[in-house]
N, C-alpha and C positions, 0 to 999 in steps of 0.2 A: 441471373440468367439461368435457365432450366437447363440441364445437363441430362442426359439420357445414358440410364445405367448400361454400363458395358454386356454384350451377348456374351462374351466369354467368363471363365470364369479364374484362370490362371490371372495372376497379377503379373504386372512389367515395370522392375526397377530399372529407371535411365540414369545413369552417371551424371552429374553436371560437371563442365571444364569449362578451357576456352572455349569450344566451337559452341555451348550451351548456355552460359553464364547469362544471357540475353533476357529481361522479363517478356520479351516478344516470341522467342524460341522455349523461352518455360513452357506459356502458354499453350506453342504452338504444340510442343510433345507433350503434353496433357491434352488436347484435343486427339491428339491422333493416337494416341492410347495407353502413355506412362501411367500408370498408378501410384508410382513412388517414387523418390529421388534418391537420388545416393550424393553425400558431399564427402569428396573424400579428403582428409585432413593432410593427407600424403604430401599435399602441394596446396601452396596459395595462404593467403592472410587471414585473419581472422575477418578483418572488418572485412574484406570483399566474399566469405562463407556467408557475415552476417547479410551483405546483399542479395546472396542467391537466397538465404531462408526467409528472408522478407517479401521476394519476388512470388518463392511459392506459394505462400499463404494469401498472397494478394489472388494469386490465378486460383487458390480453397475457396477464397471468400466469392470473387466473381462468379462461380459457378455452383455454388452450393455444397462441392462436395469433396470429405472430408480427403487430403491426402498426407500417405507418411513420409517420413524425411529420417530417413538412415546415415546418420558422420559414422563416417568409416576411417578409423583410428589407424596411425599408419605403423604403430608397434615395433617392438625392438629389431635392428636391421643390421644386422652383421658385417663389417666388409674388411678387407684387407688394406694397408695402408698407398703410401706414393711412392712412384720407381722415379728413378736421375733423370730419364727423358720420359715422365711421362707413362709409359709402358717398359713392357719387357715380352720376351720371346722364352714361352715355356717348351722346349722343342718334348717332343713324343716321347712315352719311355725315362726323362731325366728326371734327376731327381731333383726337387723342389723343397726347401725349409718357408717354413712360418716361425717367426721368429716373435720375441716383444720390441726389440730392438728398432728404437725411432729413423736410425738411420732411412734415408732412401735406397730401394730396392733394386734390385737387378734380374736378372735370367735366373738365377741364385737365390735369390733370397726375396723375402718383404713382411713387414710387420702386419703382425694379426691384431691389431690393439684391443681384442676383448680377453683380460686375463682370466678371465673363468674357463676358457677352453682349453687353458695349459694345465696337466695334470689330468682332463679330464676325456681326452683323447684317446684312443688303445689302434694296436697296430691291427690294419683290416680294415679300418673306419673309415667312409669318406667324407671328402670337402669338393662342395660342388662349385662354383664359382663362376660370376657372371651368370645366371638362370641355367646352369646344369653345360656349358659350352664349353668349360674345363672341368676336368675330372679328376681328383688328387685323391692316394690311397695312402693311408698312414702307413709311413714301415718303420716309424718310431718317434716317442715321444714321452718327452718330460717334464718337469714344470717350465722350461726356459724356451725349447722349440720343439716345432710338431715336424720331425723330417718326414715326407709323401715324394710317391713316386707318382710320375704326371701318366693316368692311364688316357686322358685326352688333354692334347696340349694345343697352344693356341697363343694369340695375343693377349696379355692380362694390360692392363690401364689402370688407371688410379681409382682407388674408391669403390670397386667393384664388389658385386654384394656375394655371402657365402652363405650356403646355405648346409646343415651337420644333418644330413638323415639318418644316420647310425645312432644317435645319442640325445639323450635328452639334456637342454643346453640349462645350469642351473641360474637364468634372467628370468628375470619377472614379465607377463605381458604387458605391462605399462609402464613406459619410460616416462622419464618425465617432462617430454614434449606431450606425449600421449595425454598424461595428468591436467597436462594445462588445456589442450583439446578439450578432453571431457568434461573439465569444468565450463568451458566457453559454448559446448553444446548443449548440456543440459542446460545452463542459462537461455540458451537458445531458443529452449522448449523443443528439442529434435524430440522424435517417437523411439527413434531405433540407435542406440550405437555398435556399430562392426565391429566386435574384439578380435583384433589379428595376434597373431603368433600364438593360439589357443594351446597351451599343449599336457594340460591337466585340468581336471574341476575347479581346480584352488584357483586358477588364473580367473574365472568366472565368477566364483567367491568374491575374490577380492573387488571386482569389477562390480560388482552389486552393492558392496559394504559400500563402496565413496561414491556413488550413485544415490541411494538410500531405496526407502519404499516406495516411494512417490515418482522416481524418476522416469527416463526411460528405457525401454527392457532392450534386455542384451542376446545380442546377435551373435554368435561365436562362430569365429570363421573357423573352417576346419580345411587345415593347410601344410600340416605337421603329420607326419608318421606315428612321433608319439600321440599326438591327440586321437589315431585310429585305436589306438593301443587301448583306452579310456574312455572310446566315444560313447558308450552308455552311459558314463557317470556324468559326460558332461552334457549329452540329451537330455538329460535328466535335471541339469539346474539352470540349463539356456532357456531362455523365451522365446530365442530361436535361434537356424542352424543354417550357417550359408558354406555351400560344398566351393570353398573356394581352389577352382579346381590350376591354377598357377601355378602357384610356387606348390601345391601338391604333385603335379603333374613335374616340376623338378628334382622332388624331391623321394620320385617313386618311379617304375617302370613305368611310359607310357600304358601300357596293356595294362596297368593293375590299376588305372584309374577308374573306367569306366562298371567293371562290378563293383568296386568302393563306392562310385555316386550313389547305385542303384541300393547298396547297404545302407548308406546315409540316410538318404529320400526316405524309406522305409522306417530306419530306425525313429525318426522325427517323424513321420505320419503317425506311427503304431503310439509315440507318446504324444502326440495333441500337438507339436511345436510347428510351426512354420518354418518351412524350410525354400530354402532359394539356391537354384544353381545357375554359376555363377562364371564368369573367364570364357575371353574366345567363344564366344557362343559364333557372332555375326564378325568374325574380324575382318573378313577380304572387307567388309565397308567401310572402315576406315580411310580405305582411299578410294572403294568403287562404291558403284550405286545399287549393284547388285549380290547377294550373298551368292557361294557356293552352296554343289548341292548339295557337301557331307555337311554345311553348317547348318543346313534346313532340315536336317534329317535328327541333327544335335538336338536342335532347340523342338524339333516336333517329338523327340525321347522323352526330353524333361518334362514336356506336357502330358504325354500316354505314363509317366512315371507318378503321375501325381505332384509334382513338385507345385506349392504352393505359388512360387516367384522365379519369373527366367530373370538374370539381369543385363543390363548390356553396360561395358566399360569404354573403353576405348573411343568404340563405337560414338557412341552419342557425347563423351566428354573431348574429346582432343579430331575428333574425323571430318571430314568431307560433307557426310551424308548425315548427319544426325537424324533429321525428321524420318526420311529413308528408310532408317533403320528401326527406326522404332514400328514404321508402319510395316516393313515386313514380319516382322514380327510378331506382330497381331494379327496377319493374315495369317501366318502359319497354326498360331494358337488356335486361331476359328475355325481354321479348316480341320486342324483335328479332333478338334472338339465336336465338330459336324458328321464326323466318322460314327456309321451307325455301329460299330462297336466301340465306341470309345469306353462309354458306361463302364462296358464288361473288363475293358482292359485300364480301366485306370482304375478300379475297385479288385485288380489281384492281390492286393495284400491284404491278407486276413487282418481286420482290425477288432476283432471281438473287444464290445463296452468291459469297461471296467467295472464290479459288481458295486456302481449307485447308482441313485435313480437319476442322477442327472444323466451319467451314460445312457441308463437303458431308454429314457426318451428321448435322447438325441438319436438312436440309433432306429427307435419308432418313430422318427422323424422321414428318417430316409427310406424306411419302409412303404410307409405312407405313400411318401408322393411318387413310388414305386405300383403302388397298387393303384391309387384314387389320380382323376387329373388334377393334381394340385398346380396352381401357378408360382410360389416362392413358399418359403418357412422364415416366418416374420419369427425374431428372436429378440425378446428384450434381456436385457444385460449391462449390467453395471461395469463388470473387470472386463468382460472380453470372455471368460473362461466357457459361461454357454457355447456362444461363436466358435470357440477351437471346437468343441464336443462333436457341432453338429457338423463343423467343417471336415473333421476327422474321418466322419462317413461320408466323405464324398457323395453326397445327395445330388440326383437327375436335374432339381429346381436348383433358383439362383437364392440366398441366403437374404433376406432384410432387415438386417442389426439395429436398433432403436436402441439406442443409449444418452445417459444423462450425462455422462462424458465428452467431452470434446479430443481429450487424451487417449479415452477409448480408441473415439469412433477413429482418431487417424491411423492409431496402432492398426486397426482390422481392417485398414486399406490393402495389407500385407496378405492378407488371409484366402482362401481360395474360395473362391462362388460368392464372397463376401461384399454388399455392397450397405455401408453404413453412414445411419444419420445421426447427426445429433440434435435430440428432441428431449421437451421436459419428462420429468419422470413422473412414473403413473401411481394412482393412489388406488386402485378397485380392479375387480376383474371386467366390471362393465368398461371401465376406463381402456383396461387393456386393451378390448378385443375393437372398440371403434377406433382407438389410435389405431392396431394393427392395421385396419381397413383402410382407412384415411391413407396411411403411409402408403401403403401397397397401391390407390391408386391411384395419388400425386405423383408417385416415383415411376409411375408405369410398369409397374409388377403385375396389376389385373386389372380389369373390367368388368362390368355388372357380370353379377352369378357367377363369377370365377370360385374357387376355393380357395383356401389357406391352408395352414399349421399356424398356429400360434405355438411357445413353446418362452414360458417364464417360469420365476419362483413367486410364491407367495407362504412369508409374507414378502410385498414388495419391497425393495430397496435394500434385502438384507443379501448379501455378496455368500455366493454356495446355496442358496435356497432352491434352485429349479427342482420343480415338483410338478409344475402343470404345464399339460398341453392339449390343447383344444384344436377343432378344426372348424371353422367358419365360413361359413357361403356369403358374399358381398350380393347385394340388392340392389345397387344404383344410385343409392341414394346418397351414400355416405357423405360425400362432398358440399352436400345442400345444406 
C-alpha cells in the first residue's frame, strides 16, 4: 500500500498502553501521523510487548515504511516502605525518620529499603516523595536513619516513589528487571532503548557494552539533576536524548525546567543526536478531546526549538482520545512549520560543520536548497551518520535516506525532515544518481524537471566516506 511521505518534518512518538495496544488503533495512529512507538517496559508482560512489536511491523510492512520502536526501560525506582494501615499522616513542619527498619510505619516513622542512601545523605538534602507532593529536609543522618523535617506534609501510602535531587544516588541505571527488559528488546529487534535514571556517562557506557555494536542505539533520558551536571559527556556518548521533562520537573523548580529543555534541544542539535521532548506535552487529553491552549503553545515550542521528536504519554497509552491526540498534534506541528518564519527560527542555533568534509557538504546541502529550488536531498547511507549531518542543518527541503539497512532506515524514523527507505545498495555513480531519481519520484519528492542534491561517499558502501555531492535535474523519464 503506497503511503505519502509526511509534509512535516518533526517526528511523533505515541506511547502504546491499554487504550493503544490494538493492531487496528497501531494502524490507526500511524495513519494519522505517529512515526514512532514507544513501549514502555514500566508495565505489562513480555509476551503481550511482543504483540504490540509484531503489530507494528505488520502496519511497517503494510505500508511500506520504515518505523521506529523505542522500549523505554523502567530503571531504578526508589520508594519508601508499608505503614500499619496503609498510610500515615505527615502533619506540616514534623519531623519525619526514614529508617531501615522492616517494621510497618507510622506518622513517625517508615522504612527506606535502599541501604545505599544511608550514610550518604547530609543535612539540607531533600527527599521528595510521591512525585514532589511531600517534601522532607534532612536535619540529620547516619548509616541507620535519615531524620527530615516535613517542609510539605501530606498523606504518604505505601510504596510511594522518592525522588534525592541534592545527591547523586551511588545505583546503577539498570536493575535487573531493566537487564532482563533489554535483553527481550533487543531480541525484539526494537531500534531505540529509553535509558531512565541517566545520571552520568558510565550509565550509557554500560548500557552500550551489554547491547554490543550491532544493537539498538541508546536514548538517554535526561531526568536527574545530576545528569544536567554532565549533560555534555553524556550528549556525547548517547545516540540520542530524550528531555524527560517528569520526574525532571520533580526534581527541580518548575521555572528551571523550561531553559534546561531549550539547553538540552541545543546541546543534542549542536552534536548531531536526536533529540525528543517529552511528558505532558497534551495531557488535558487524556480524558478530553481537546488540548489546552498553554499545551498547544508546549508542543508548538518544541517544534520552533528544533526538537527532532514531540512525544505523547499518557495521552495515546492509557486515555480517552488516543487517535485525537495524535492528530492534534500534527496539526499543530504543520501549522508551525507553515509559519513563514519558521526557517529563521528553528535555525537559531548556530550549528557551525565540524572541520570534514562530510560536515562541510552536509551543510552545502542546506545551502543549496536555500538558494536553488531544490525539491528534497536524496542521502545515501549505510550507519545513519550522513542523515544526522544533513539533519543537523535543519535544511528548508524534506531529507530522502536510501539505505541498505533496514535497522538503519527504522532508526532515522526518529530523525527530523527525515523520510527513509530501505533499498539495495548501489555500485557506481551512474547507479547513484538514477536510483536517487527513481526514489524521489515513487516517493513523491518530485516530478519531471524538479531538482535534487544527491549527497553520498564513494567509494560506496564504505561507512565515514561521504565525499560527493551532486545536483541533478529529473527528465520524466526516469520511471519508464
Amino acid at each position: 500500500m503506497k503511503f505519502e511521505p509526511r509534509a512535516r518534518k518533526v517526528k511523533i512518538l505515541a506511547t502504546v498502553g491499554p487504550a493503544s495496544c490494538d493492531p487496528e488503533m497501531i494502524e490507526a495512529l500511524f495513519k494519522t501521523g505517529a512515526d514512532a512507538f514507544r513501549v514502555n517496559m514500566s508495565h505489562g508482560e513480555h509476551a503481550v510487548h511482543a504483540q504490540t512489536i509484531a503489530a507494528i511491523r505488520t502496519v511497517e510492512k503494510t505500508f511500506g515504511r520504515p518505523i521506529a520502536i523505542l522500549a523505554d526501560l523502567q530503571g531504578p525506582k526508589l520508594r519508601v516502605g508499608q505503614f500499619k494501615n496503609g498510610q500515615a499522616l505527615i502533619r506540616h513542619g514534623a519531623h519525619f525518620t526514614l529508617d531501615r527498619s522492616d517494621a510497618p510505619g507510622d506518622e513517625n516513622r517508615v522504612q527506606l529499603p535502599h541501604p545505599e542512601l544511608f550514610g550518604l545523605m547530609e543535612k539540607g538534602q531533600r527527599l521528595l516523595i510521591n512525585d514532589g507532593k511531600i517534601r522532607l529536609v534532612v536535619v540529620k543522618a547516619d548509616a541507620e536513619q535519615i531524620e527530615c523535617k516535613a517542609e510539605v506534609g501530606g498523606v504518604l501510602t505505601d510504596r510511594k516513589g522518592v525522588n534525592v535531587p541534592d545527591a547523586e544516588v551511588p545505583i546503577p541505571a539498570l536493575t535487573e528487571k531493566d537487564r532482563r527488559d533489554l535483553s527481550f528488546a533487543v531480541a525484539q529487534g526494537v531500534d531505540w532503548i529509553g535509558l531512565s535514571f541517566v545520571q552520568r556517562p558510565e550509565d550509557v557506557a554500560e548500557a552500550k557494552k551489554l547491547i554490543g555494536a550491532t544493537g539498538p542505539a541508546i536514548c538517554a533520558k535526561i531526568e536527574k539533576p545530576s545528569a544536567i551536571r554532565r549533560i555534555e559527556e553524556i550528549v556525547e556518548l548517547a545516540d540520542g536524548i530524550m528531555v524527560a521533562r517528569g520526574d525532571l520537573g520533580v526534581e527541580l523548580e518548575p521555572q528551571e525546567v523550561p531553559p534546561l529543555q531549550k539547553k538540552i534541544v541545543g546541546l543534542a542539535r549542536a552534536a548531531g543526536k536526536p533529540v525528543i521532548v517529552a511528558t505532558q506535552m497534551l495531557e488535558s487529553m487524556i480524558e478530553s478531546p481537546a488540548p489546552t491552549r498553554a499545551e498547544v503553545s508546549d508542543v508548538a515550542n518544541a517544534v520552533y526549538d528544533g526538537a527532532d521528536a514531540v512525544m505523547l504519554s499518557a495521552e495515546t497509552a492509557a486515555g480517552q482520545w488516543p487517535q485525537e491526540a495524535v492528530t492534534i498534534m500534527d496539526k499543530i506541528a504543520a501549522q508551525v512549520e507553515a509559519d513563514e518564519d519558521f526557517q529563521a527560527r528553528v535555525r537559531f542555533l548556530d550549528t557551525p560543520p565540524d572541520q570534514t568534509t562530510a560536515d562541510a557538504l552536509s551543510h552545502a546541502c542546506m545551502t543549496i536548497a536555500d538558494t536553488v529550488p531544490i525539491k528534497a536531498i536524496t542521502v545515501f547511507t549505510g550507519s545513519g551518520s550522513t542523515a544526522r549531518r544533513v539533519a543537523r542543518e535543519r535544511p528548508s527541503v524534506p531529507m530522502l535516506v536510501l539505505t541498505p539497512s533496514i535497522n538503519t532506515a527504522r532508526r532515522v524514523a526518529l530523525l527530523w525532515g527525515a523520510h527513509a527507505v530501505a533499498t539495495k545498495d548501489i555500485g557506481s555513480f551512474e547507479e547513484m544518481i538514477a536510483k536517487g531519481k527513481r526514489m524521489a519520484l515513487r516517493h513523491g519528492f518530485a516530478n519531471g524537471r524538479d531538482k535534487l542534491v544527491a549527497l553520498a561517499g564513494v567509494p560506496f558502501g564504505t561507512p565515514g566516506s561521504t565525499n560527493l555531492l551532486h545536483v541533478v535535474t529529473l527528465t520524466g523519464d526516469e520511471l519508464d
